[in-house]
C-alpha positions in Angstrom: 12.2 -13.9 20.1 11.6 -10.6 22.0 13.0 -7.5 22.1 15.3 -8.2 25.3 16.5 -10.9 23.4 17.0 -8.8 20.0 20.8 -9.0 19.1 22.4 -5.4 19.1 21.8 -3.5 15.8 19.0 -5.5 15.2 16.1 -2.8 14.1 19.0 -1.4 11.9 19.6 -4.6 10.2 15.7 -4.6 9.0 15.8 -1.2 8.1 17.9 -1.7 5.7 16.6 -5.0 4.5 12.8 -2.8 4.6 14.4 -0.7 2.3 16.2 -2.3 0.2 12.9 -3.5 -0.8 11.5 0.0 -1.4 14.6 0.3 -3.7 13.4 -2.6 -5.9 9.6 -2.3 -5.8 10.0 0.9 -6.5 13.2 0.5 -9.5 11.9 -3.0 -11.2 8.3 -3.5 -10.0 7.3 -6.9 -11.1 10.9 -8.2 -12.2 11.3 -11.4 -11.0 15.0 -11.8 -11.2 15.2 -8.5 -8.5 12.7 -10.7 -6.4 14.8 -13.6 -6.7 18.0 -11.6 -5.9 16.1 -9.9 -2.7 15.0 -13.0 -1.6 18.6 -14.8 -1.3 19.2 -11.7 0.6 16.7 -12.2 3.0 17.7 -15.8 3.0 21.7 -15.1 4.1 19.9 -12.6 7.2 18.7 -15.8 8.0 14.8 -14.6 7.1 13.0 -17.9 6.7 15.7 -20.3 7.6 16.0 -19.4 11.4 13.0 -18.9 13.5 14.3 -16.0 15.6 15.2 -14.1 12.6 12.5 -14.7 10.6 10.2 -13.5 13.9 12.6 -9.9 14.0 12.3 -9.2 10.9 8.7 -9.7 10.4 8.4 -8.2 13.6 10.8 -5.1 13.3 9.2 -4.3 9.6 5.6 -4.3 10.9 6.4 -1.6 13.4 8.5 0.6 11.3 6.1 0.4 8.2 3.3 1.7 10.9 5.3 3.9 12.3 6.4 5.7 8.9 3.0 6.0 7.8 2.0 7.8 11.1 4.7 10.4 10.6 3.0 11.0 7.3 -0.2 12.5 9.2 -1.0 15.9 7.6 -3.7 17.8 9.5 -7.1 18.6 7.5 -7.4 22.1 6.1 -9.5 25.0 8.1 -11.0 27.1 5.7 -10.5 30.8 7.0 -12.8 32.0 8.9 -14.6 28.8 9.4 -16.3 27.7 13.1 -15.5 24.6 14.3 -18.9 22.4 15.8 -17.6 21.4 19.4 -20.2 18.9 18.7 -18.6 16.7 15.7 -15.9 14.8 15.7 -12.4 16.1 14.7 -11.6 15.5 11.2 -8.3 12.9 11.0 -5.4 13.7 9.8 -4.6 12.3 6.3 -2.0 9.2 5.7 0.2 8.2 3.3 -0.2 4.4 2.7 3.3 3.7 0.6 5.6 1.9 2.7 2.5 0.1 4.2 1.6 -1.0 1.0 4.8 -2.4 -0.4 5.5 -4.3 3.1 2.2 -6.0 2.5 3.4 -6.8 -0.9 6.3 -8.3 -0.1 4.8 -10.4 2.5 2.0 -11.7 0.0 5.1 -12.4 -2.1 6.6 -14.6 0.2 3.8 -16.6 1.1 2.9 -17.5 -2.6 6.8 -18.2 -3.4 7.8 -20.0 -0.3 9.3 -23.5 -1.4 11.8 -25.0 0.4 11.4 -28.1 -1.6 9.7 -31.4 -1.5 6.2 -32.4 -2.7 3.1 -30.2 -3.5 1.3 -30.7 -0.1 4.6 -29.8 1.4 5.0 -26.8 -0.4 1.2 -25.9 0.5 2.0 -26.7 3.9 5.1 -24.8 3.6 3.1 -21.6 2.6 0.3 -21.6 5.1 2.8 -22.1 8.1 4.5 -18.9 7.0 0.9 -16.9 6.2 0.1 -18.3 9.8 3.5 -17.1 11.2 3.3 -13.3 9.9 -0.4 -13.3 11.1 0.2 -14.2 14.7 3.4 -11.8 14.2 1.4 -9.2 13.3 -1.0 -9.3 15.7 0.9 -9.8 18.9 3.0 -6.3 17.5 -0.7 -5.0 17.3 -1.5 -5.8 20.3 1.6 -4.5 22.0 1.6 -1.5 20.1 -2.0 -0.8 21.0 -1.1 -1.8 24.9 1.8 0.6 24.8 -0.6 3.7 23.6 -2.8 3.3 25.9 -0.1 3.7 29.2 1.7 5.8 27.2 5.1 4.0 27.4 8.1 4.2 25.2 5.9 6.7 22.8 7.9 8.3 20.3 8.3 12.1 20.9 9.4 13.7 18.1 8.9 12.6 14.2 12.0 11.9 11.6 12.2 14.6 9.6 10.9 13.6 5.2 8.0 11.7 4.7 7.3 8.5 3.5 10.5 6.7 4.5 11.0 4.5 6.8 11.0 6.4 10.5 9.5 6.9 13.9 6.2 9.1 14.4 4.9 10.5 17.5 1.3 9.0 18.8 -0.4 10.7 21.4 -0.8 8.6 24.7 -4.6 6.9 24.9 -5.2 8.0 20.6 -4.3 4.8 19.3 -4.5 5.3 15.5 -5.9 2.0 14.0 -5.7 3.0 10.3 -2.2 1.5 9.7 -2.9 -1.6 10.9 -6.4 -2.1 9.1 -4.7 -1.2 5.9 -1.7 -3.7 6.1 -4.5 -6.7 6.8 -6.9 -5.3 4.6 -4.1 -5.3 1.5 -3.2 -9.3 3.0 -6.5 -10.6 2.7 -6.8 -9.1 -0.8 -3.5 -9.9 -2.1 -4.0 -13.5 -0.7 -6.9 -14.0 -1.5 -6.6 -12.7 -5.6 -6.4 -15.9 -8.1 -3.3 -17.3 -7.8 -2.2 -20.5 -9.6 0.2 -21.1 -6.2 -2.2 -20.3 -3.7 -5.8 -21.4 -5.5 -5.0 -24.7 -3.9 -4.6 -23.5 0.0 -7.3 -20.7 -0.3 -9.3 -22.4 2.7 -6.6 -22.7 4.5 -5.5 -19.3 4.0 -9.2 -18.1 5.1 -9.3 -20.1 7.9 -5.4 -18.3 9.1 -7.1 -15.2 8.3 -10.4 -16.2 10.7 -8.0 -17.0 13.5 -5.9 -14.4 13.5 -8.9 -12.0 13.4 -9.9 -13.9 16.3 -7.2 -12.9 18.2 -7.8 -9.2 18.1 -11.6 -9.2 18.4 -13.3 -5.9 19.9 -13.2 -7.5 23.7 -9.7 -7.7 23.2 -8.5 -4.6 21.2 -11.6 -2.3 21.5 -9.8 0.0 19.4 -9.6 -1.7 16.6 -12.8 -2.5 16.7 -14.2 -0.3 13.7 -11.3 -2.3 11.7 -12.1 -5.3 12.8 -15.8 -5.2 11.6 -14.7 -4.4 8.1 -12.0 -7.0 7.7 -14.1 -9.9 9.2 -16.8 -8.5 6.7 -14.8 -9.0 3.8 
């Protein structure tokens, strides 16, 4: 699926979705009946069943969890009366991680839950296709996202007002902000990685996803994510 080929409302539809799962991280962390219940939910949008949809929505929720942290930015504090060194670099702004962290938490969650029946190698098959699926999701959006920046097309002007929500932040053309992106892969490879009765079984397949998505966005390819790159591959 691509964007010309996104049905009409279609951004709005994971919106909601992306915070409806806010609502129950944040209401009944750890209960697994509300994980069940948001799971049929994600089922009847046709997340997991039907390829297209499943590809939106993981899709549609990478770019609007980035895209809310980078309206978070906050600018360092000057002390008065202090010089700035024209020699050292700028200090970044601070970012707030929250909505990037419980995307990556309900994507680890699907990956260890996914069962759509039949015997254990299935399953584990089941559950690396989808890891393997949000991976190369993830990092064609990257990819595309870093693209965009650099020729400064369809770059967001003005912020959403709040913070922390789910929104649209502005990005100045050619400052490509890798942070976002380093924290979503760097809270994957953690999360799926952790001992995990349903995915101890599949964690070298799981490493070997990881090695070849990394592969994809290697520092000839993405030079700006190259500082990111280095600490994920070192992990």
């Amino acid at each position: 699926a691509t964007i010309r080929n996104d049905p009409l409302g279609m951004r709005q539809q994971v919106t909601f979705l992306l915070e409806g799962w806010m609502r129950v991280n944040s209401e009944a962390p750890g209960s697994e009946k509300a994980l069940a219940q948001y799971m049929q939910l994600l089922q009847q949008h046709g997340v997991g069943k039907l390829e297209d949809q499943t590809e939106r929505f993981f899709r549609h929720s990478t770019e609007l969890a980035v895209e809310a942290v980078l309206k978070t930015a906050t600018r360092p504090e000057v002390t008065e009366g202090e010089v700035p060194n024209p020699e050292a670099s700028p200090p970044q702004n601070t970012l707030n991680y929250n909505v990037i962290d419980v995307y990556a938490k309900l994507v680890a969650l699907l990956v260890r839950y996914m069962n759509s029946g039949g015997t254990q190698e299935q399953v584990a098959a089941q559950r690396i296709s989808l890891l393997n699926k949000v991976l190369g999701i993830t990092m064609r959006t990257l990819m595309a996202h870093y693209e965009r920046n650099k020729s400064g097309a369809n770059l967001p002007t003005t912020p959403a007002e709040g913070g922390g929500g789910v929104g649209v932040a502005t990005e100045a053309r050619g400052n490509w902000d890798q942070r976002p992106w380093y924290r979503l892969l760097l809270n994957l490879v953690h999360d799926l990685n952790s001992p995990s009765p349903a995915l101890d079984p599949i964690s070298l397949g799981i490493l070997s996803v990881f090695g070849s998505a990394f592969h994809v966005v290697q520092p000839l390819v993405v030079p700006g994510f190259a500082f990111a790159w280095m600490e994920l591959v070192s992990h």
